[in-house]
N, C-alpha and C positions, 0 to 999 in steps of 0.2 A: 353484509358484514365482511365477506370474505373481499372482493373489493375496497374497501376502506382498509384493511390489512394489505392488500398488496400494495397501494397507492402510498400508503405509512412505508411500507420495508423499500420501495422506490424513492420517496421523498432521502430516506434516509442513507442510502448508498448516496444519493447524488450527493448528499452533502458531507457524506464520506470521504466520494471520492475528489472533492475540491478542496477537503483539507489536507488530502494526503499531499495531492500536487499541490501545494503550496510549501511542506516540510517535507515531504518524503514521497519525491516522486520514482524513487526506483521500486517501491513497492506496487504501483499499479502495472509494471513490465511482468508482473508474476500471477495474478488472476483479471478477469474478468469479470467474474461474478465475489465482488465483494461481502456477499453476507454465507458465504462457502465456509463451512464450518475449520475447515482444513488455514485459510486463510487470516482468520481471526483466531485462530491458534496461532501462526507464525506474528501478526501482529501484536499478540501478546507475547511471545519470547523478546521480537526485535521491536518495542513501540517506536522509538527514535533511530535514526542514523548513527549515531552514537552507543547505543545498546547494538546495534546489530556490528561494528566493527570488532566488537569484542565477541561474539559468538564464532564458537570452534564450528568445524567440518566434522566434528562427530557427531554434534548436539544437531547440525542438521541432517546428517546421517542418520539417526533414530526419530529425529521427526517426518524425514522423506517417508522410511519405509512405516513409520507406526499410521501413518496418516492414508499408506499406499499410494503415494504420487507417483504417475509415470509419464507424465510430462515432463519433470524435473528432476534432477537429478541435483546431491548436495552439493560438487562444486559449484554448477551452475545458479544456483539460490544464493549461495554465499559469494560470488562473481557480482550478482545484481542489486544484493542488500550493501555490499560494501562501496558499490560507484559514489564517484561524487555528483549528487545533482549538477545541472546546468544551470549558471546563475546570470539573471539580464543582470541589465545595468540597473540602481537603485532606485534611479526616479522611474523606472515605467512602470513596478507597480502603482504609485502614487498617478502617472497620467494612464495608465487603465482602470483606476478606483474613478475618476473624473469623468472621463470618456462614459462608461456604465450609470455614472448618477447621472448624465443626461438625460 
């Protein structure tokens, strides 16, 4: 059983993390380990790129330190929430949807 739960909480990051990079790839520049409790807290303040523009430096000043991250620091969270993705050109998601159903 325990197996079958890791295999689930693994399934379920990957397809975490392929939704994020696809809307919000500056959020994988800040953990690793997506199912971090610390992490799914900041995705609940900042769900979109657009919620997270509007987030102050204080609000992640008392999440930095309620959370105790010391990896990060609040300007630097609020530096990485607020980038603009990197965006291709329009048709290569459509010719890497193609390329993949081969």
């Amino acid at each position: 059983m325990a197996d079958d739960l890791q295999q689930e909480r693994t399934r379920l990051a990957s397809r975490m993390r392929e939704q994020l990079w696809r809307y919000y790839p500056q959020m994988l520049e800040l953990a690793d380990d997506l199912a971090a409790d610390w992490f799914l807290d900041l995705w609940n303040q900042a769900p979109t790129p657009a919620k997270a523009v509007r987030l102050r430096e204080t609000t992640i000043e008392r999440f930095v330190k309620a959370h105790r991250l010391r990896r990060w620091q609040a300007p630097e969270v609020l530096s990485i929430l607020k980038q603009k993705p990197c965006r291709s050109h329009p048709g290569w998601s459509r010719r890497r949807a193609t390329i993949s159903a081969r």
